[in-house]
N, C-alpha and C positions, 0 to 999 in steps of 0.2 A: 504494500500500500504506500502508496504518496501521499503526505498531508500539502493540501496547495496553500494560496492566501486568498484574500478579496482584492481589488485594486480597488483605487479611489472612488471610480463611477461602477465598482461592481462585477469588472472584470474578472474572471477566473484565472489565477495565475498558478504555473507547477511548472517546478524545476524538471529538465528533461535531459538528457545527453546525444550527442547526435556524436556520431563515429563516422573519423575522415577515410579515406581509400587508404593512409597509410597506417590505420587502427588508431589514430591517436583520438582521446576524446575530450569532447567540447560542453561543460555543461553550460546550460544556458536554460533560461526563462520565457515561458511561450503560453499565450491564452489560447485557452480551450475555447473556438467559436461555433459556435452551435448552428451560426448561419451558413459556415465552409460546410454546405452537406455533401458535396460530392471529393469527398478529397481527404486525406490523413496527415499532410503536414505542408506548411506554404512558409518558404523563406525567399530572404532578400536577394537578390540576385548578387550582390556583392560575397556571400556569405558562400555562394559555391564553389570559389576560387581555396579557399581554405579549406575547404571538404575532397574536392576533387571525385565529388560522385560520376557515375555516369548517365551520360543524358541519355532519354529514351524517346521521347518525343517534342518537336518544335511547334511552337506557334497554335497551342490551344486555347480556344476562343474561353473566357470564363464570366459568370455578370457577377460582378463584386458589388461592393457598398460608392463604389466611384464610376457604375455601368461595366462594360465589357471590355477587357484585359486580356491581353495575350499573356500566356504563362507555358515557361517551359517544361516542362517532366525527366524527373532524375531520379536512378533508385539510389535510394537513402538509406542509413542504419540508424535506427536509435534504440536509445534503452528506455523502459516506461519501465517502473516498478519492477527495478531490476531483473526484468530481461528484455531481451535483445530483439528488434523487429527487421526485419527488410520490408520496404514501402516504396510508392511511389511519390514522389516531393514536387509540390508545385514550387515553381520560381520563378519568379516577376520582380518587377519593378519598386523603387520607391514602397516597400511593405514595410513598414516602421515598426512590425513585430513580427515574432516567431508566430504562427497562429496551427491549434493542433485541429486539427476537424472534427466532425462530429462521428464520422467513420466510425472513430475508438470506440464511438458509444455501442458497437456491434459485441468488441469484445473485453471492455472496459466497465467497471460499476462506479458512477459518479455516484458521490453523497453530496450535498449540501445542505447544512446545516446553516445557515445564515445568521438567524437569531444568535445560536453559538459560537460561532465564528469560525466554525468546523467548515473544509471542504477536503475532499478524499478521491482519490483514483485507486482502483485494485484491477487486475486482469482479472476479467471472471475465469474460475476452475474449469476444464470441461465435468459433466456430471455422468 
């Protein structure tokens, strides 16, 4: 389990680690957007030069909060809740945050507890 934060306007925020082609890892901080539904993780396009993933598709059309964006497609490694994912990773322009999708919510258990100050990720078990 991951314990995440609130951000100021109510953001969902958790630490994540993202893993470069040459293994090294990067943790970093990324909102969970509930409106990224077709997608499991969107970073800045400056941020793949560091990673050295590899691209998988160009020039896909997306409608954001700013209308429609081209975003490239890279597979990506990250770690959720100590373990390890291969994903596909949007990459665009000018994104001012790491944002995780709502995808997770397939194989991830969000808590929110709000009043408490609690918010939580767990990979769900299979059963």
């Amino acid at each position: 389990m991951i314990v995440g934060r609130f951000g100021e306007n109510g953001e969902l925020f958790f630490e994540i680690e993202l893993i470069a082609a040459n293994d090294e890892h990067f943790a970093v901080e990324a909102i969970l957007d509930t409106g990224f539904t077709t997608g499991w993780l969107a970073i800045n396009d400056q941020d793949i030069e560091a990673l050295q993933w590899l691209a998988i598709d160009y020039e896909i059309e997306m409608i954001t909060a700013r209308g429609s964006e081209p975003f490239e497609l890279y597979e990506g490694r990250v770690i959720i809740d100590n373990q390890e994912f291969t994903i596909p990773v949007h990459v665009g322009e000018e994104l001012p945050d790491i944002l995780i999708g709502s995808q997770w919510l397939e194989i991830i258990e969000l808590i929110v507890k709000k009043r408490q100050g609690t918010l939580t990720l767990e990979v769900l078990k299979d059963e």
